[in-house]
N, C-alpha and C positions, 0 to 999 in steps of 0.2 A: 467164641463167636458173639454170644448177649454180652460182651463185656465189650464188644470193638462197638457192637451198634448203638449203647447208651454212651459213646463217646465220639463227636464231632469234630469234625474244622481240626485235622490234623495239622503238626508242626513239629515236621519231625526234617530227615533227611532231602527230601524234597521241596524245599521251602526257596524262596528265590532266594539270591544272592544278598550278600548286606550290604547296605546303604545310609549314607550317613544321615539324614533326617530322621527317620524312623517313623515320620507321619504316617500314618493312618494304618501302621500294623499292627495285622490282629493280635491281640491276648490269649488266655484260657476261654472254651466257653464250655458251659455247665450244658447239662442234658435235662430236659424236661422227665418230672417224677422220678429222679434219683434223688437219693441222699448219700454225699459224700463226707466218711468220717474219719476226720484225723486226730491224730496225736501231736499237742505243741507244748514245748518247753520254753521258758526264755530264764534266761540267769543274769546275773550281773555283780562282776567281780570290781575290787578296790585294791591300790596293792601299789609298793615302790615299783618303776620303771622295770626292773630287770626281776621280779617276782614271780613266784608259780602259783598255779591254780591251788593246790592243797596250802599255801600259805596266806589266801586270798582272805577276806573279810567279801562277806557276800552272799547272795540268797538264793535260791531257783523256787518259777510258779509251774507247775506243770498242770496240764488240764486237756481236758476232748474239746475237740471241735466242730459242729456239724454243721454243714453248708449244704443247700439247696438252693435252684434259681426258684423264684417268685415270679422274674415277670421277664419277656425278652420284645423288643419292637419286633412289629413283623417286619420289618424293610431294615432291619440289620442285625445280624446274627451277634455283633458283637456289643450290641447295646443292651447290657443286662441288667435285672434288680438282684441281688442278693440277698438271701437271710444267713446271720451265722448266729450258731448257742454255744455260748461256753457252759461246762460242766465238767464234775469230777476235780473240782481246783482245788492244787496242795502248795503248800507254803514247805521249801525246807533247803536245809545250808548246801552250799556249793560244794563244800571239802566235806569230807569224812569228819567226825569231831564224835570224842566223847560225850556221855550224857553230862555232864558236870560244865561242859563247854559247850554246850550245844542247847541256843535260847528257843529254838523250838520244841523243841523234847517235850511230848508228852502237851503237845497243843493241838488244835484243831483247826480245821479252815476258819468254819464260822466265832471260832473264841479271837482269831487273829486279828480276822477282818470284822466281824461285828455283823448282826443279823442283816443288816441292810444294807450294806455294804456287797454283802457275797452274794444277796439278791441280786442288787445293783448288774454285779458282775455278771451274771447267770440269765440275766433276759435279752430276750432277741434282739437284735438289732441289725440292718440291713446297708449294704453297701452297693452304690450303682456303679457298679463296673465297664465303662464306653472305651470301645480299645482296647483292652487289657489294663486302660489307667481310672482310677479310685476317683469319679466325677464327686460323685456328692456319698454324706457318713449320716445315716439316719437313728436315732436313741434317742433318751428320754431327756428331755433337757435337765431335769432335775438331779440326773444322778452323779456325782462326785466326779469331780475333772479328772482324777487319780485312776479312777474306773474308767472312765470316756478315755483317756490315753490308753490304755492297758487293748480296749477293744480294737484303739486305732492300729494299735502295734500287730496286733492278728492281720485284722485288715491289707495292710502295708506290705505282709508275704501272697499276697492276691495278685499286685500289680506287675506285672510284667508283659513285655513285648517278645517278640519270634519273629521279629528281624535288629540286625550289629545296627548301632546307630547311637547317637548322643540325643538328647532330646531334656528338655524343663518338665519336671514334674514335680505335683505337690502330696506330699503324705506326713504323718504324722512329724518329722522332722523339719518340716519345711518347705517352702519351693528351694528344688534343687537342681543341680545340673546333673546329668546321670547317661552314663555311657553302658550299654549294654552289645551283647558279643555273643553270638547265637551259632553256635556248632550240633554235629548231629545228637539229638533229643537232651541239650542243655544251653542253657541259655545264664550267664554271669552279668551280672548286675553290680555295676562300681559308682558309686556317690560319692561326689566330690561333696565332704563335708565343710568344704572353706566356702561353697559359693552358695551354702546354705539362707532363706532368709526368714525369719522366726520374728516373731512379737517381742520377745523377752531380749535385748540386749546388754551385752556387761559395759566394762570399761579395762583398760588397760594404760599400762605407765608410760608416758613419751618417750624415756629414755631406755632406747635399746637395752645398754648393757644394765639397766637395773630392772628389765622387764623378766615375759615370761613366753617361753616359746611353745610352740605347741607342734605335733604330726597328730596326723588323723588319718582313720580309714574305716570303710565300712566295704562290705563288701558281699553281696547275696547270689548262693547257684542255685539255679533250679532245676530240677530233674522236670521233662515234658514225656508222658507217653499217652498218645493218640489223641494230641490235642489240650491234655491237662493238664495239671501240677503234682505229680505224683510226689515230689519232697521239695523244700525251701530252706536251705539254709545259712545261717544270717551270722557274721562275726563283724563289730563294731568295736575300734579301736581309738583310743585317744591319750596319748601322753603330753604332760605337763611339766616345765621344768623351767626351774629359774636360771637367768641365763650366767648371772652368775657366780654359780654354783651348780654343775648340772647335776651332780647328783644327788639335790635337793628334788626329787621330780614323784610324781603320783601318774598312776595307769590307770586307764578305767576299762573293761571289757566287756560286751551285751552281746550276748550270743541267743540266737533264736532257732526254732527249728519246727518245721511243722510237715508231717510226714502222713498220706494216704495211709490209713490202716485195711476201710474194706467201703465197698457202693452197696447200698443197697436200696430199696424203692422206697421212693419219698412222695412226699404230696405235687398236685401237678400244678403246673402253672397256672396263677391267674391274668385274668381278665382284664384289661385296660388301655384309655388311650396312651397315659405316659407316666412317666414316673412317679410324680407327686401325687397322681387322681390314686394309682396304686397301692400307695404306701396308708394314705389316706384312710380307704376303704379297711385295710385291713391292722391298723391301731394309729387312731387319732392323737395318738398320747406320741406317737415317732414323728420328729422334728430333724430337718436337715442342720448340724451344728457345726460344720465343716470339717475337713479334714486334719489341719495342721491341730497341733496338741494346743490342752489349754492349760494355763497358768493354775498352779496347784499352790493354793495361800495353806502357807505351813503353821499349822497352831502351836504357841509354845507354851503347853503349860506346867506351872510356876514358874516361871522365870523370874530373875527379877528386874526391876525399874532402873533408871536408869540411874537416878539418886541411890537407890539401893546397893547398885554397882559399884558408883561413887565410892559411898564409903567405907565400902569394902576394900578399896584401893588407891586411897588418897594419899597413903602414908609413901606409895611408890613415886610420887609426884614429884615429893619433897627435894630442894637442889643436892642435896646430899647423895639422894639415889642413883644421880643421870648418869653416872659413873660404871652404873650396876648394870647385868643384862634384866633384871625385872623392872627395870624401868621401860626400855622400847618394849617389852612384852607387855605389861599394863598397857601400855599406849595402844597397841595395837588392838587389845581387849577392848578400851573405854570406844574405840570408834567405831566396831561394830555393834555399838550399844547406843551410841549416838546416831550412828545413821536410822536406827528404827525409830527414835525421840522426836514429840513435839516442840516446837523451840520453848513454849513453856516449860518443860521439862528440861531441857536443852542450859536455861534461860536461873531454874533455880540451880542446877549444880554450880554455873558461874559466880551468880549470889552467895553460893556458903563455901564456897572453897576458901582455906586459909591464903594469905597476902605471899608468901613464897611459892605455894605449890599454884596459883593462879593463871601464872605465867605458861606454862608447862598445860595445863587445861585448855589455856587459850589455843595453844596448838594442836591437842587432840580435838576441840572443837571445831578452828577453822581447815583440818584437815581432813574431815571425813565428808566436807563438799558436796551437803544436801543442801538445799533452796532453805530446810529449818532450820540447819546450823551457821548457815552466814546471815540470814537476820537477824537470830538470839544475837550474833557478833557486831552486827551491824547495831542494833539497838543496846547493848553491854556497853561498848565502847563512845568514847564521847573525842571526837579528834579535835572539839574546839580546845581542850583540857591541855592543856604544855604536861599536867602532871604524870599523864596518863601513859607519856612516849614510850615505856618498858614497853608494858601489854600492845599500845600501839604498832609497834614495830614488831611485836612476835607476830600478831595479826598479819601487818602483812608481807614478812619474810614465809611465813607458810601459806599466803596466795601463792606467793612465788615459784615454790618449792609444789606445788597443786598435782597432782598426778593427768589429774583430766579436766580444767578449767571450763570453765563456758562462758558465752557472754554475758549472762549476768553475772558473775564474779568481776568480769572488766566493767560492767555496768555502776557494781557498787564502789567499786576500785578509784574512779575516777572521783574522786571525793574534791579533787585541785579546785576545782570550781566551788564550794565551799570552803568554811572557814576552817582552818588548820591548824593548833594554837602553836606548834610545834616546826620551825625552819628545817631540823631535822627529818621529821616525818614527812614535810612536804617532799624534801627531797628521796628520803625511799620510796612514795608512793609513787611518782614519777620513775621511777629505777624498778621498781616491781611492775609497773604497768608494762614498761616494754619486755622482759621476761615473758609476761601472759600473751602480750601479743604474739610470740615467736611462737609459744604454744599453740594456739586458735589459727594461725595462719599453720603448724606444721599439718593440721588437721583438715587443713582445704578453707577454714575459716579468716581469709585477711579481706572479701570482700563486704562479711559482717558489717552494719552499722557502726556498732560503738566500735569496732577495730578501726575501719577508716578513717572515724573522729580520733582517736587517739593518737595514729598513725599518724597524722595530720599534726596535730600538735605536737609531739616530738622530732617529727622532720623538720618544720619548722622553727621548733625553741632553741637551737642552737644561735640563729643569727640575730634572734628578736629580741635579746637581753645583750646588756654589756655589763653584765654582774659576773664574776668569774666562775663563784660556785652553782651560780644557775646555769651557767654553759656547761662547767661539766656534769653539773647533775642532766643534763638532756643528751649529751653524749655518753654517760654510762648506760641511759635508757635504750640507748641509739644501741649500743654496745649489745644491751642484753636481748634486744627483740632481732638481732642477724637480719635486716630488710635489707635486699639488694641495693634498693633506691636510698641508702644511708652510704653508701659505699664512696660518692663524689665528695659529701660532706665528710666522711674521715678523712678524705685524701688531701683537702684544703687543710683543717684545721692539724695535718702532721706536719705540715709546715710553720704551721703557728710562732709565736714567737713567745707563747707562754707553755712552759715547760710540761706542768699538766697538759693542754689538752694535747699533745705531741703525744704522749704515753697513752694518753686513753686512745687515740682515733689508732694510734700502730699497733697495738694490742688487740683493737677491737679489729681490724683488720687481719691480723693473723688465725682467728676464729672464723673467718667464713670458708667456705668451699675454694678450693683454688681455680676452678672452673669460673666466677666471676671476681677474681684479679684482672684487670686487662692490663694492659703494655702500658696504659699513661698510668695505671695507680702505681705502676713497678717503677716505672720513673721515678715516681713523684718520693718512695722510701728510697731509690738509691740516690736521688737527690740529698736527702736526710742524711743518711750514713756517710756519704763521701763531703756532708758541707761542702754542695758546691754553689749557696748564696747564701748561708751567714752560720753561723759559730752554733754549734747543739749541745747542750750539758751531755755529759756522757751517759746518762742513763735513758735518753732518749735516742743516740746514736748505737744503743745495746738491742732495745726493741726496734729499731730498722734493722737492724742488721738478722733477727727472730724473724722478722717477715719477708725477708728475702730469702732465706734459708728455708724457708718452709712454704711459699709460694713456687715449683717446679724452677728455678731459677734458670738461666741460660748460662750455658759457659762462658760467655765473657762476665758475667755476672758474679760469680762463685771466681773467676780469677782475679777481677779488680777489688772483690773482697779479700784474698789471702794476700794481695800484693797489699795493701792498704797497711795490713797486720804490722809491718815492719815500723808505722810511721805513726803509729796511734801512743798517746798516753799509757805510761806501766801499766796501770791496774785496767783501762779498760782491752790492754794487749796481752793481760793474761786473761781477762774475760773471753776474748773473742777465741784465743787457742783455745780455751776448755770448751767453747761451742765448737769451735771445729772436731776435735780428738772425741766429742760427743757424737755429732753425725757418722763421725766414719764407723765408730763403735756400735751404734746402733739402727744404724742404716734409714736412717732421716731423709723426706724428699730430695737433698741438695746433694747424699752420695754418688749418683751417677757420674755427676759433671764433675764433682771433685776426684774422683778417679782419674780426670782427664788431667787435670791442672798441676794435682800437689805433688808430682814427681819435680812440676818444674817449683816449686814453694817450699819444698822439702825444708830447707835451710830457715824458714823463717821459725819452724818450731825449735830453736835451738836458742830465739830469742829472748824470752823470758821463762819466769816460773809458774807457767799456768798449770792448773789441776780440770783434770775429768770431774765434770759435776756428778754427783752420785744421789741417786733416789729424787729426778728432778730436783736439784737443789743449784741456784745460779748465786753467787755472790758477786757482785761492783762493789770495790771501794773506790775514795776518790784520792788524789793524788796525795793529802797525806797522811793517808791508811785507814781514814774513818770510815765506817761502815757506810755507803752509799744507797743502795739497795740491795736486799736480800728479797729472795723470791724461792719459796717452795712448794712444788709441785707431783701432785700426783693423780696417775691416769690410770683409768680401767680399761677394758678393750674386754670385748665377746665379741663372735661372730662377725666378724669385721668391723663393728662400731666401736666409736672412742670416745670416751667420758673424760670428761676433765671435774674428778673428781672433787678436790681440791686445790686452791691455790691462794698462799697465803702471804702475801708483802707486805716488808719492813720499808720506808724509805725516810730516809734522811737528807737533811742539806743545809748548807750554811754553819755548818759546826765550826768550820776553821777558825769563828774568831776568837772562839774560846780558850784556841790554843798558841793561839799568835801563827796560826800556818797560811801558808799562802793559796788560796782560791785556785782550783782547774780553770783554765779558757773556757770563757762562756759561761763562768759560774758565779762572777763578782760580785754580782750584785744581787745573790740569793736570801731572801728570807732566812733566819733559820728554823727549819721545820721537823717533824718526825711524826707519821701518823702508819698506820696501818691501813691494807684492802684487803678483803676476804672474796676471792669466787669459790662457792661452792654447790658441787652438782651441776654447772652450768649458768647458774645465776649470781650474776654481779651483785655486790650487797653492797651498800653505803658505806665509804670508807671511815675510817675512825681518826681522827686527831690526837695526839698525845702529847703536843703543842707545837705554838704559832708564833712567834716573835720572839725577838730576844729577854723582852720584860714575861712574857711568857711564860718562857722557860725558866728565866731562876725562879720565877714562883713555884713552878713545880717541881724544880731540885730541891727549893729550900724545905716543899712540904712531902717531896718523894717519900713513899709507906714502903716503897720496895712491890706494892703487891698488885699483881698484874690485872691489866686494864682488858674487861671480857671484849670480844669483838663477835662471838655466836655460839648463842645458850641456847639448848633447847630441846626437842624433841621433832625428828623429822620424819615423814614417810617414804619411805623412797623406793619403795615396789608397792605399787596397789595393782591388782588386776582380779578382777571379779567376771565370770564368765557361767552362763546357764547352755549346759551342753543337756539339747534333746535328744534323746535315745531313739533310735528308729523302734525300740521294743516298747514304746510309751512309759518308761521310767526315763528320771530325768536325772540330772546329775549337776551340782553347784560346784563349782569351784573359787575358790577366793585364796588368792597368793600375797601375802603382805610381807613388806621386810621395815621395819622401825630402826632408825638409829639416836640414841640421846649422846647427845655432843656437848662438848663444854671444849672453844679453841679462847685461849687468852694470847694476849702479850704484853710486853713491856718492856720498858727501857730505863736503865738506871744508871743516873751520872753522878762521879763524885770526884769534886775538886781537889776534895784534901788528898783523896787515894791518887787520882789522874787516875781513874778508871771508869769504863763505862759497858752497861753488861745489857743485851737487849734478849729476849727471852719470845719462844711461842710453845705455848702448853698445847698439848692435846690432849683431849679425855677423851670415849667412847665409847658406847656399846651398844652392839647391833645384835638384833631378831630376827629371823628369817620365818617366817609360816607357812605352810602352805594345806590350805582343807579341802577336801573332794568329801562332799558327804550326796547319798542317794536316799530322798527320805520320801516315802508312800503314806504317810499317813499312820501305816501299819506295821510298818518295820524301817527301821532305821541302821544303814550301814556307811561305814566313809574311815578315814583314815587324816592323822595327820602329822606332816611331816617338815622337819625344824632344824632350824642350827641355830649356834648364839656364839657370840665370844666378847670380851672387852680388853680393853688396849689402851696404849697410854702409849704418847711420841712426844719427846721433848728437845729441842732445836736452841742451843743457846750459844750468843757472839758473847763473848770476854775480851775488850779492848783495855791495853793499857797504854797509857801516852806519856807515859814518865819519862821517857826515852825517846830518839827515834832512829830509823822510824820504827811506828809502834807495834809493840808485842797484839796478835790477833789471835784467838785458838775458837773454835768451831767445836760443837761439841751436838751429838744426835743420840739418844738414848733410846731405846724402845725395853719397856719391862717385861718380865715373865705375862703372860696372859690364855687364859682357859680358855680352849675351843670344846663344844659338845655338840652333837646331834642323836638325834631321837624321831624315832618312826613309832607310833598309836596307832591300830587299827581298832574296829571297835562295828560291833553288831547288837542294837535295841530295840525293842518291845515297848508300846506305851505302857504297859505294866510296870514297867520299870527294874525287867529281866535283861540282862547284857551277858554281853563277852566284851573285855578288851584284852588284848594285845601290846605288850611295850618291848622296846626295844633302842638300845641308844649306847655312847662311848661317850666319857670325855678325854680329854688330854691337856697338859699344860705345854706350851710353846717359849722358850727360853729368851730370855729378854738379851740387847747384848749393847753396846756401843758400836753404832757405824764407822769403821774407820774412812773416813774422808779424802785424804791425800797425804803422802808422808810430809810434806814440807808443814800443813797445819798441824799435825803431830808432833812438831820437831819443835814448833812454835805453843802448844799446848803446855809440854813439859819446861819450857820457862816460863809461862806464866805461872805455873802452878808451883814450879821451884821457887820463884821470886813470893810469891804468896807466903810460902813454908818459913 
């Protein structure tokens, strides 16, 4: 009976109905001169996705808790002050653990936490509870954020409503959205941890499939009897994974619990008009600090500098190494050591770095995208310098390549309006700008300043020159920023009557959404394909016919394309069967309608000797037998999105007069040319020449080395995502996902008259890092985990033509090497004493290198080249 009357304002069975505002229902409300005492634990585990508790890296605080009201308004019951004391605080591991493993063993609160510290923790502090919701968090401003969170976490099992309803509230984790669900004498509390909003924001990678996914939940029951909180308990979940790779992934779990143990008589209420006159009166030193968590600056001491770092790992720079996985792994080290650096600091590792490993520095600096490491780059680099084009261009191939850009990166980007000593450079910098812009506009950022200035200028620069390579350099720009409003100007310039820009605008066209193709840009490529107003080299009637197939096409569409097949040029007629026998195989947008059609087409596959492309790989020759273009492709895909990882073209033309052969229709009068383009990740790069004219070319036969011409060297970042997850328990949790790749793609082409042969060639080197770190660090203990894969790789792609003969011998040849994959999971639990536990655990395996067979007719053509060799 004294135990129902020191307990008020029931919320039990009786309670209205639920409703979905939730305004103005009441909370808990405390009893004047009780003292209510509980028992609260909070813990928080680290650990792979599908992990147990006993395998966790992790800690538990347990401690009393004793709450009495202070002050309540007479004109409403549920405007309360609070006082709570923590005491009785223990520090100790989540899992069972030996003494040998076990870093608390044989410690103490006050040895853990430090004499001021566990004070800190142990003094009063008051919370004004209006509603049931946490108004205002009263404590001493002085004491340690890591402690003011901890108190907040207590706090935060106080709030609660006793009516079902959604409603915005703010507590230790943030303002949130929160749905609550009130059955008889329990009430569930569910936080949407996505619609959270906090101080501390991270950043994440554009591209889907090299990003990182996440689920979240949090979730709190409370037990109610007679009005109060008799138990709270609290499970907060968070997984982390890369998307591709999922089970590259890290868990985090924060379990709470705070349970009535016994009431008994406490001090009685005081006196006042309102809260702050209140709190006032009774310690001057308590200050309303708010409730959301505050920002806890992590000390690291010894560490070291970032020169220090340096040279500890300069030697992994070297081109030699890009080959290795401790190359992307340095890489991914040096820019979490860069992002803490002043660009002075920033500024001397660029100054003593050796002239080979330079390059390579240059991209872990302007990749790790703090305001100090693209000044240090800004003021390193000198673009009036033509000498400088290397570092130049590493610069701004990893703008490019940015995971999270801003607009001062487009700010300092725009250098065009300055001096450029480099024709080269100007044109990447223009090609990398529209990249950035696709970025800042996919971010809601195209009504920016400098976006609109730049936007502006590349919409523009196509018509405002009549210089050729400055048109296409504005249509590759055009190409790499996807703007709706570029879409009329690709669809003019496919018609073009210069061959380049036909390839770029119907390429760049096949990259956007097929939701903004309308009916006149599908015109205007079946126009192209069918030449129905003037003559197309074939390798422009190849990419119309890519965008027609791949923009939803209509069945007349896909039929007056198979019926065409019949009447087209050999090689571009066995091109177009290997795109067909491709979609049907792999069920490409234009399957549907082709179902409809090729029963009546049948017969035209019996025309030539076309092959199924394999591993995106497209070959055109021209009509006699020299390599035309070659184009290789490769795509990623997670979760529905699609990477166009890489993509790498050969293109040649005007070879015939070399051989005395006769010119394709619409080719007569071609330059002779041969240069390389590289798309990678998404972003168009500056193509490569490997010569231009007929005088030209014998220069570079007579002085051909044989040794391939680089097109992209380097080191790249291509997962960055950094995220500060707040614990509703007031521990906090960092996560940072990085993936590095160092690349090295060549090529080259080699002709020899005496042989009559000609061999063009695409290397690939690589090797990629995966990381990923969850650490929970308090100041006072330290626990996290981290978990990794790596492997490296070698693809080699090489044409062998012979023209001794005709028509000429061709053999195709795909190599991929043996290459080591590993992964490894660290946990790890420390003490600033510098007592630990880690945890390792990891596999490698080697993967069997092999030769792609192709098509049997290039096989068949392989073994006489190679006979005729012998």
């Amino acid at each position: 009976f004294i135990s129902l009357c020191v307990l008020i304002s029931r919320c039990d069975s009786s309670m209205p109905p639920p409703f979905v505002s939730g305004a103005g229902a009441a909370g808990p409300r405390l009893n004047n001169d009780r003292l209510y005492k509980f028992s609260y634990t909070t813990e928080v585990l680290v650990d792979r996705a599908k992990g147990s508790k006993d395998g966790s890296a992790g800690y538990r605080i347990s401690s009393d808790v004793d709450v009495n009201l202070v002050w309540r308004d007479p004109s409403s019951k549920d405007d309360q002050l609070i006082q709570l004391v923590i005491s009785n605080v223990k520090i100790k591991n989540v899992a069972p653990r030996s003494a040998k493993k076990n870093i608390f063993q044989g410690a103490t609160t006050q040895s853990l936490l430090g004499e001021k510290k566990l004070a800190a923790l142990e003094r009063p502090f008051m919370v004004h509870l209006k509603n049931g919701k946490v108004s205002s968090f009263y404590c001493y401003k002085a004491e340690p954020a890591s402690i003011k969170n901890l108190k907040r976490g207590v706090a935060s099992l106080l709030q609660v409503q006793c009516r079902s309803g959604k409603v915005i509230e703010n507590d230790v984790s943030g303002r949130c959205t929160v749905e609550y669900k009130a059955a008889q004498g329990q009430v569930t509390r569910t936080k949407a941890l996505e619609t959270c909003k906090t101080a501390e924001t991270g950043f994440t990678t554009y591209i889907q499939v090299l990003g990182v996914s996440g689920e979240s939940s949090s979730v709190t029951v409370f037990t109610l009897e007679d009005g109060f909180i008799k138990s709270a308990i609290a499970k907060e979940t968070h997984i982390l994974a890369v998307n591709a790779r999922r089970t590259t992934a890290a868990k985090i779990v924060s379990r709470q619990s705070l349970t009535l143990v016994a009431i008994e008589a406490g001090p009685f209420e005081a006196a006042g008009k309102n809260v702050a006159s209140v709190v006032k009166s009774l310690d001057e030193k308590l200050f309303a600090v708010g409730v959301a968590a505050e920002k806890v600056k992590s000390q690291c001491k010894g560490c070291q500098s970032l020169f220090e770092h340096w040279q500890a790992v300069q030697k992994q720079f070297e081109p030699d190494s890009l080959s290795k996985a401790i190359a992307p792994r340095s890489f991914l080290a040096l820019i979490q050591s860069i992002r803490k650096a002043s660009k002075d600091e920033i500024l001397q590792v660029l100054k003593h770095s050796s002239k080979t490993a330079l390059p390579q520095v240059v991209d872990a600096v302007t990749s790790s995208q703090t305001p100090d490491s693209l000044d240090a780059m800004l003021q390193f680099l000198n673009f009036a310098d033509p000498k400088g084009m290397v570092l130049q261009e590493r610069f701004l191939y990893a703008c490019g390549f940015a995971s999270h850009p801003n607009e001062r990166m487009l700010q300092a980007l725009d250098i065009s309006k300055g001096k450029i000593g480099s024709k080269d450079i100007k044109e990447s910098v223009v090609i990398i700008l529209g990249a950035i812009v696709h970025k800042l506009c996919q971010k809601g950022g195209c009504e920016l300043p400098t976006v609109v200035e730049v936007k502006k200028m590349i919409l523009e620069g196509p018509d405002s020159t009549q210089v050729e390579s400055d048109i296409q350099m504005y249509l590759l720009a055009l190409k790499n920023s996807l703007l709706p409003e570029a879409i009329p100007l690709f669809s003019k310039y496919a018609e073009s009557e210069v061959g380049a820009y036909c390839t770029i605008s119907l390429t760049a066209l096949q990259r956007y959404d097929v939701a903004l193709i309308t009916d006149e840009v599908k015109q205007t490529v079946n126009r192209v394909y069918h030449q129905n107003r003037r003559v197309y080299e074939k390798n422009v009637r190849a990419a119309a016919a890519d965008v027609i197939f791949s923009s939803n096409p209509s069945y007349m569409e896909v039929k007056n394309v198979l019926l065409s097949i019949g009447n087209l040029p050999k090689e571009l007629n066995k091109y177009m069967l290997s795109k067909v026998k491709d979609i049907l195989h792999f069920e490409m947008p234009a399957r549907w309608v082709m179902g409809f059609t090729f029963d009546l087409m049948i017969f035209l596959l019996a025309i030539g000797l076309g092959f199924v492309p394999t591993l995106g790989l497209d070959i055109l020759y021209s009509g006699s037998g020299v390599l035309r273009r070659s184009n290789m492709n490769i795509y990623g895909a997670s979760n529905g999105a699609l990477l166009h990882g890489l993509q790498v073209a050969i293109e040649a033309q005007g070879m015939e007069s070399l051989i005395a052969a006769k010119p394709d229709e619409g080719e007569e009068d071609l330059e002779s040319f041969a240069g390389m383009s590289a798309l990678l990740f998404d972003v168009q790069l500056r193509p490569v020449t490997f010569f231009k004219g007929y005088s030209d070319l014998m220069s570079k036969m007579f002085s051909m080395s044989g040794e391939p011409m680089n097109v992209v060297k380097g080191l790249i970042l291509l997962t960055d995502h950094s995220q500060v997850i707040q614990l509703q328990s007031g521990l906090k949790a960092n996560a940072e996902f990085q993936g590095g790749l160092a690349i090295d793609i060549s090529g080259g082409m080699e002709v020899s008259l005496w042989y009559r042969e000609s061999k063009t060639s695409v290397n690939n080197r690589g090797a990629m890092v995966v990381t990923g770190n969850v650490t929970v660090d308090m100041d006072f203990v330290r626990t996290g985990m981290e978990v990794s894969f790596e492997t490296e790789a070698s693809l080699d792609f090489t044409t062998t033509v012979q023209f001794s003969e005709y028509p000429f011998l061709v053999c195709m040849q795909m190599d991929k090497t043996t290459f080591p994959f590993s992964e490894s999971l660290t946990k790890y639990e420390s003490l600033p004493s510098g007592k630990s536990y880690v945890s390792r655990r990891g596999h490698k395996q080697l993967l069997p290198g092999s030769e792609f067979p192709l098509h049997q007719e290039n096989s068949n053509m392989c073994k006489r080249v190679f006979d005729s060799d012998w």
